[in-house]
C-alpha positions in Angstrom: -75.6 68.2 86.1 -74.3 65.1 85.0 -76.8 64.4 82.1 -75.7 68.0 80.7 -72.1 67.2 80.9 -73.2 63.6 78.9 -75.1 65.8 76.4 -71.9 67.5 75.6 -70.0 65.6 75.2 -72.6 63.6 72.8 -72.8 66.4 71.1 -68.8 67.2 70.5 -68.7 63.3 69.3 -70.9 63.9 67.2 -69.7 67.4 66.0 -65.9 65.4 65.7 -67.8 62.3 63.3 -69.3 64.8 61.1 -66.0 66.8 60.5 -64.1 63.3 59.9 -66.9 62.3 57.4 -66.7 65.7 55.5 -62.8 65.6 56.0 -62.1 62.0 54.3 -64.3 63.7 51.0 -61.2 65.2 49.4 -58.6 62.8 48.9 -60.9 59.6 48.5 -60.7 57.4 44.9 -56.5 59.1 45.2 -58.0 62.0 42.9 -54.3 63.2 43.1 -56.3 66.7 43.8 -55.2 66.4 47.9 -51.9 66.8 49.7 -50.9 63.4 48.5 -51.0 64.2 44.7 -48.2 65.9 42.6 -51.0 68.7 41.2 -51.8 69.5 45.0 -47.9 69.4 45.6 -46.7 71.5 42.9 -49.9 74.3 43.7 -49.0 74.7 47.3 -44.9 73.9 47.8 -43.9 74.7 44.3 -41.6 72.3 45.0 -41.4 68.2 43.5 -38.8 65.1 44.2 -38.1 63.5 41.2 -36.4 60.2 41.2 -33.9 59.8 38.4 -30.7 58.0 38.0 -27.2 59.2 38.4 -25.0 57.0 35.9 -26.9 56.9 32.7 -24.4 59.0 30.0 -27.3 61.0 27.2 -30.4 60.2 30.0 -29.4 60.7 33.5 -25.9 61.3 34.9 -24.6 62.7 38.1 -21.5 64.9 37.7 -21.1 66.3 41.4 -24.3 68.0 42.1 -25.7 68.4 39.1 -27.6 65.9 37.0 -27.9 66.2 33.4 -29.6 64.0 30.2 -32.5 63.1 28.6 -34.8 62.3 31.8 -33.7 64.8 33.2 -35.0 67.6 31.0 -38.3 65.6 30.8 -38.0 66.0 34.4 -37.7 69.8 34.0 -40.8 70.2 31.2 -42.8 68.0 33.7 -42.3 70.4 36.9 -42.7 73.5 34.3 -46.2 72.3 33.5 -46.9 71.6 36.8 -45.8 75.1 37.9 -42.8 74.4 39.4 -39.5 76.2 38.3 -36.4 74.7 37.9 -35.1 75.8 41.2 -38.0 73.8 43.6 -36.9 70.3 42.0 -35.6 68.2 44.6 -33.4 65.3 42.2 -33.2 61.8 44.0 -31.3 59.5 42.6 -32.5 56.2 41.9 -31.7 52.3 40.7 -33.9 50.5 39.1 -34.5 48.1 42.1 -36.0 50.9 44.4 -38.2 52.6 42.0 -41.9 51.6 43.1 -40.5 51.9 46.7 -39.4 55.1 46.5 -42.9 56.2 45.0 -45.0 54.3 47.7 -43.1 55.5 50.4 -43.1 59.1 49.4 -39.8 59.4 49.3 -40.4 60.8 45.6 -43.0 62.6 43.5 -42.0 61.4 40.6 -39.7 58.6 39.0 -38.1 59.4 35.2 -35.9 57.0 35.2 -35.5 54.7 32.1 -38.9 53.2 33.6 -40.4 50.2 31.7 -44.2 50.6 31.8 -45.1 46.8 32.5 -48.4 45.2 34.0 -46.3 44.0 37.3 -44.9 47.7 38.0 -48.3 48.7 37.2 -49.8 46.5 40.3 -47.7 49.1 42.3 -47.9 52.4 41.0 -48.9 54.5 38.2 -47.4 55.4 35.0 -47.9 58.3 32.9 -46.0 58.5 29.0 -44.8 56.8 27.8 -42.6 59.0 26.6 -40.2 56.7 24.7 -40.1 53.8 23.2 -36.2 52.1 23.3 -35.9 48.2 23.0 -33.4 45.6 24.5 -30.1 45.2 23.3 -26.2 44.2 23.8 -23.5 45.9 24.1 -20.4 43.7 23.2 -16.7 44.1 22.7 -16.1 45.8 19.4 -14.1 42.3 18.5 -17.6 40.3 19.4 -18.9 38.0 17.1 -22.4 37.8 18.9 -25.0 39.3 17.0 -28.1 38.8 19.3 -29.4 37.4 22.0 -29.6 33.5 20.6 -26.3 33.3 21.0 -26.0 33.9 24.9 -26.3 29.9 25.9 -22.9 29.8 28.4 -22.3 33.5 28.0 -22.3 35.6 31.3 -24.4 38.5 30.5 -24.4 41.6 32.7 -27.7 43.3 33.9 -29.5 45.9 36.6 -30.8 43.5 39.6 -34.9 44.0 39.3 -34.4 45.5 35.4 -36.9 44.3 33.1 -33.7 43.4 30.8 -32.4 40.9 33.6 -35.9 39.5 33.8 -36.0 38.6 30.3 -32.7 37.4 30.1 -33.5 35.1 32.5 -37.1 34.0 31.3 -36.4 33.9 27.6 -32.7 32.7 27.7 -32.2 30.4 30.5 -29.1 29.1 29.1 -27.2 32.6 29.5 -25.3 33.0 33.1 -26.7 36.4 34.4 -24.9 38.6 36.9 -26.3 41.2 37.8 -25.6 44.5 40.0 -27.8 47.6 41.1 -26.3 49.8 38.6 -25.6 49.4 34.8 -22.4 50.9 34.9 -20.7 48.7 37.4 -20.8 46.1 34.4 -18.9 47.7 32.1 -15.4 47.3 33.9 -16.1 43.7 33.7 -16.8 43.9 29.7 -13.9 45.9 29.3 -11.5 43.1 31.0 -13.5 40.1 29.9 -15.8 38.6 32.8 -18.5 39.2 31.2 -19.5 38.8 27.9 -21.7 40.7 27.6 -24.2 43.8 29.1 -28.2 44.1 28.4 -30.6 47.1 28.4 -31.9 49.4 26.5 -30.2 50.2 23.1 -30.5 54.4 24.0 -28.8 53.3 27.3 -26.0 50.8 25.9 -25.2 53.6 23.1 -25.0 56.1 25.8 -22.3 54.2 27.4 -20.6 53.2 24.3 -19.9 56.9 23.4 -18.1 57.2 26.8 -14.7 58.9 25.9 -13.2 56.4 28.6 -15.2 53.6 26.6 -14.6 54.8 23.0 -13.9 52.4 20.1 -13.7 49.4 23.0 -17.6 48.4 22.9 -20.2 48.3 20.1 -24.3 48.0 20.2 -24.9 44.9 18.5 -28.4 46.3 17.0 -30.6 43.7 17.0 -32.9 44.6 19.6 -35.8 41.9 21.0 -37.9 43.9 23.3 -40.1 46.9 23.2 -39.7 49.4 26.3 -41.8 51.7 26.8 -40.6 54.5 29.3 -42.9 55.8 31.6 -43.0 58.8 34.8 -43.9 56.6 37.7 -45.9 58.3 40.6 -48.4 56.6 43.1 -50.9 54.5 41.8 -53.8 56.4 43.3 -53.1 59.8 41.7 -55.0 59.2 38.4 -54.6 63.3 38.6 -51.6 63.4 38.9 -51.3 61.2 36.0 -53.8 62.7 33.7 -52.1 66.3 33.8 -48.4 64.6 33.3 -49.8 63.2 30.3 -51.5 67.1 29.4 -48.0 68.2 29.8 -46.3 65.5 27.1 -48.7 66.3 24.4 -48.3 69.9 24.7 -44.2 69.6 24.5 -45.1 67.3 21.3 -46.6 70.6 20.0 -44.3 73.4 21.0 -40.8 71.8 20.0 -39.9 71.3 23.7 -39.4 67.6 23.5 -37.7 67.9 20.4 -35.4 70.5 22.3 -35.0 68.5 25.0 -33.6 65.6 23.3 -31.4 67.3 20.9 -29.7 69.1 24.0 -28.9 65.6 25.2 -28.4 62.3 23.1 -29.4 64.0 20.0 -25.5 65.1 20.4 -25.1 61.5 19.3 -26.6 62.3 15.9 -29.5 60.2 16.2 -32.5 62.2 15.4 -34.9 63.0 18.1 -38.2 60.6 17.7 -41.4 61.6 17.1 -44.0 61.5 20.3 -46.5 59.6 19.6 -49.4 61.0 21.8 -52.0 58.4 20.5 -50.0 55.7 22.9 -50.2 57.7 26.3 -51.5 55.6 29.2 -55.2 55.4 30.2 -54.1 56.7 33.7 -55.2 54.2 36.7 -55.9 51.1 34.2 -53.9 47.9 34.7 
């Protein structure tokens, strides 16, 4: 009796390794086919979290519920190609210090967020796009007699904590004092009454600010940007899927007028012509 009862139980072991083995199949090499993936995601909840941010005038900005800009209707051609409607996005907003956490914990599918594609992020997650391409810049008082960054040495100059702007700030112009805060905006206050001299991002951001109606005639882009930033969607590094079909879905909106549309809904109010998506630069998905 007892060596039956062994042989069964051998035998459900064994039964229970082979199921494991033939489980572990579908999600292995982060194919971005299996729960974890945003194609797998979007096929079975029709739903996806996108992290965005909240305070970005023309790209991103929270006005009680609702969330409106640039990124965000990149968000929105994103989820369509995907096959999710408008109704099952979930937006999450985010700074630009909790990005690539927000992505490897799950707490988002997706980040469109102003997102620098940059060999360190890349260490971290995965980017598809980009779908940009801005460049760093200053926005000054419209009195200002800086004209570019070379003339930051004893200038406190205002930045996003974990930004690639701060970063370069510090790297390239030691000489500047940098404060920096987890939001953009919180720096323009301190412009407007003097503590700073200063605020650095993106010039698409900094404009976006400057056409503020609070803001209007007060600040200026100084236009001479130093940097190229190229804005990817962030999602987690193993879903080379994931990425793949994001980047499907950016080349088809090239072709249809839907970028176009998109961007001529939102900062193309500014006048500024919408850009032309180059497709030739998107990411080699999974390559760092």
């Amino acid at each position: 009796m007892r060596m039956k009862r062994m042989a069964a139980l051998a035998a459900v072991a064994g039964l229970a390794v082979a199921m494991t083995a033939c489980g572990g199949d579908s999600d292995e090499g982060g194919s971005g086919t299996g729960a974890g993936g945003i194609v797998g995601k979007a096929e079975s909840q029709k739903k996806l979290v996108i992290g965005v941010k909240a305070d970005q005038p023309g790209l991103g900005l929270q006005t009680g519920s609702q969330y409106e800009g640039f990124d965000i209707e990149i968000g929105k051609i994103i989820a369509k190609g995907l096959g999710v409607e408008e109704s099952g996005i979930e937006w999450k907003t985010t700074v630009s210090n909790n990005r690539e956490p927000f992505i490897e914990q799950g707490t988002v599918d997706l980040v469109v967020a102003t997102y620098t594609i940059n060999d360190e992020r890349k260490q971290k997650v995965n980017f598809a796009g980009p779908y940009y391409i801005a460049g760093q810049d200053l926005l000054v008082k419209s009195d200002s007699t800086i004209t570019g960054p070379d003339q930051l040495a004893g200038k406190t100059v205002c930045s996003a904590t974990g930004s690639t702007p701060a970063k370069r700030i510090t790297e390239n112009y030691p000489d500047a004092r940098l404060q920096q805060f987890d939001a953009y905006s919180k720096c323009l206050p301190l412009l407007e009454n003097g503590q700073v001299d200063a605020v650095t991002t993106d010039d698409i951001i900094l404009a976006g600010y400057a056409a503020q109606d609070q803001y209007a005639g007060k600040f200026k882009v100084v236009g001479s940007t130093f940097s190229d930033e190229p804005y990817g969607i962030g999602l987690k590094k193993d879903d080379t899927d994931g990425c793949e079909k994001v980047n499907e879905i950016l080349k088809a909106a090239a072709e249809d007028g839907s970028y176009k549309a998109a961007w001529d809904a939102t900062l193309g109010k500014s006048g500024t012509p919408a850009p032309e998506l180059d497709t030739t630069k998107l990411t080699h998905c999974g390559a760092v």
